[in-house]
Phi, psi and omega in degrees: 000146193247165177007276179319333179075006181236004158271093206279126173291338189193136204194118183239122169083213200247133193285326205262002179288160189250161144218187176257120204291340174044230208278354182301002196265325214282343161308329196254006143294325185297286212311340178259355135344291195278338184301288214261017179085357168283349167278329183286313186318274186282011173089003225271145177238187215279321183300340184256000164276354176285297187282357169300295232278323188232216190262072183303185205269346220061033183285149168356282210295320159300296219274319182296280160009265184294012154278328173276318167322297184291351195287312167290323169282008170051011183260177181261179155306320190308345214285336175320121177280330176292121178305195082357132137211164196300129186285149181284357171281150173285298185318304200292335184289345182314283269252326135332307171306296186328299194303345195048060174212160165283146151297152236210150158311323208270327165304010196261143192294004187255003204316299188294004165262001188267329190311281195319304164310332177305322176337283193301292199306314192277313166293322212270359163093036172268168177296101172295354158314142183032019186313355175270345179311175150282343163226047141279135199304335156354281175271007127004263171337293201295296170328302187313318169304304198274002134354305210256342170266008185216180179231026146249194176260120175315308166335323193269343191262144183302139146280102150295199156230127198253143176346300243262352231043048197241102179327128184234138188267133183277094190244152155302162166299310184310282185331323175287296161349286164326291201309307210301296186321292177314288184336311193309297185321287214259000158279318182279352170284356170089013159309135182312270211322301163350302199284279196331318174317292191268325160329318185273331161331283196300331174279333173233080183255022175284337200259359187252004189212202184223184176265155190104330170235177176330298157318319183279290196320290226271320196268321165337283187292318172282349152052041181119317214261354212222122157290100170244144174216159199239129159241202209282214177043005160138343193308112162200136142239169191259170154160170217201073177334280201318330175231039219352059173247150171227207210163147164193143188237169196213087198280141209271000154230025147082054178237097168306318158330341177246322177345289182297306185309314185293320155308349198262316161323306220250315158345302173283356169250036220203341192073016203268348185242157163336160144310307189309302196293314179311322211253344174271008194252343182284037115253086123267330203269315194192071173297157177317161145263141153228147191287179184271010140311332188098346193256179191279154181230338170167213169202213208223092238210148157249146187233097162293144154098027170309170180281326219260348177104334193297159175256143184220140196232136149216166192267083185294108209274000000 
């Protein structure tokens, strides 16, 4: 999507297939946090609005955080609707294991976007019970924001329940593209929300991710210049304040293992990264196979310019 955020510039394969926007949603969950005063109300500073934004890995550092968040908001971990799971950083699920202890609600990567909703529920003063539903005035709320980033009506677009238990919308590609692209635009045009939103991302992105996926590895190489968040099933968009485009890719069978090469594929063919960002991003472009021997058996490659138009990865022995 180019500048205006409502224009495609460029397009592989079919824009208009849906998925589920999953966590890739969560900046514009975030954004009436910030909107409606609730992150200043508790103090959040750009590191736990970072990690409101984003899947963290469950590390120290990730686990402190939303410990300070609940810490402002006096509430405890139950109050978190989002389950336990094993944290997606390796270490950190080791270094648990090591421990013989269980994983906990504050591991779960959504965790610092459920603190921030808790945020919201408490400034505006509504009732915390079921803040997860779909028609809590919450998720209300949120639906009403993302009114002003996509050009359908949310109401009208199907609703899930996303892993963390929170409701997610079933949109086009096209439509992720269209937000990420505006989010981009109107954080450099200096919308409060916007800004605060992609600032705290782009500055801190160890907190919205981990080492190891994508998304960090991508804000990593853009050193400022290049956003990203990832969702589940093949999900990651992109996008670039300074030159006001955004992107969203979608591996059509919910495979992560294909994300990067096809993102790096369709960047490098579009002219959209640096030498430098090209050049920290190639093992991305064609990641190893390795055999249980240890040794490579082959990799992971993307392809542009197929007859059907799609970018296709495959694996090369």
């Amino acid at each position: 999507m180019d500048r205006s955020g409502a224009e495609h510039v460029h397009v592989y394969g079919e824009p208009g297939a849906g998925a589920f926007f999953r966590s890739a949603l969560k900046p514009f969950q975030a954004l009436p946090v910030v909107e409606d005063g609730a992150a200043e109300a508790f103090g959040f500073s750009a590191e736990h609005l970072a990690l409101a934004c984003g899947s963290h890995g469950g590390r120290p550092e990730h686990l402190e955080r939303v410990r300070e968040m609940l810490a402002a908001l006096g509430v405890a971990e139950d109050a978190l609707h989002c389950g336990p799971h094993t944290p997606y950083d390796d270490e950190a699920a080791m270094a648990i294991a090591c421990d013989h202890r269980r994983p906990g609600r504050l591991h779960n990567n959504c965790s610092g976007k459920h603190v921030a909703m808790l945020s919201l529920v408490a400034h505006r003063g509504w009732d915390p019970d079921g803040y997860w539903r779909f028609d809590h005035p919450l998720q209300r709320r949120i639906r009403a924001s993302l009114a002003g980033w996509i050009d359908s009506e949310p109401d009208e677009l199907r609703w899930e329940t996303d892993g963390c238990g929170v409701p997610t919308p079933f949109l086009p590609l096209r439509e992720m593209a269209v937000a990420y692209a505006r989010l981009a635009c109107r954080a450099a045009g200096g919308d409060g929300g916007a800004s605060a939103v992609v600032s705290a991302m782009m500055k801190h992105p160890e907190l919205t991710s981990s080492p190891g996926r994508e998304a960090l590895a991508v804000m990593g190489a853009g050193a400022g210049r290049l956003l990203a968040k990832e969702g589940a099933e093949g999900i990651l968009c992109v996008a670039a304040p300074d030159a006001g485009w955004g992107l969203a890719v979608k591996v059509e069978d919910g495979s992560r293992r294909a994300v990067g090469p096809a993102l790096v594929a369709v960047l490098g063919d579009l002219n959209l990264l640096t030498d430098d960002e090209r050049r920290a991003l190639a093992p991305l472009a064609e990641p190893p196979l390795v055999g249980t021997t240890g040794e490579k058996v082959g990799s992971i490659r993307g392809m542009t310019g197929t007859v059907d138009g799609r970018v296709t990865v495959e694996d090369v022995s």
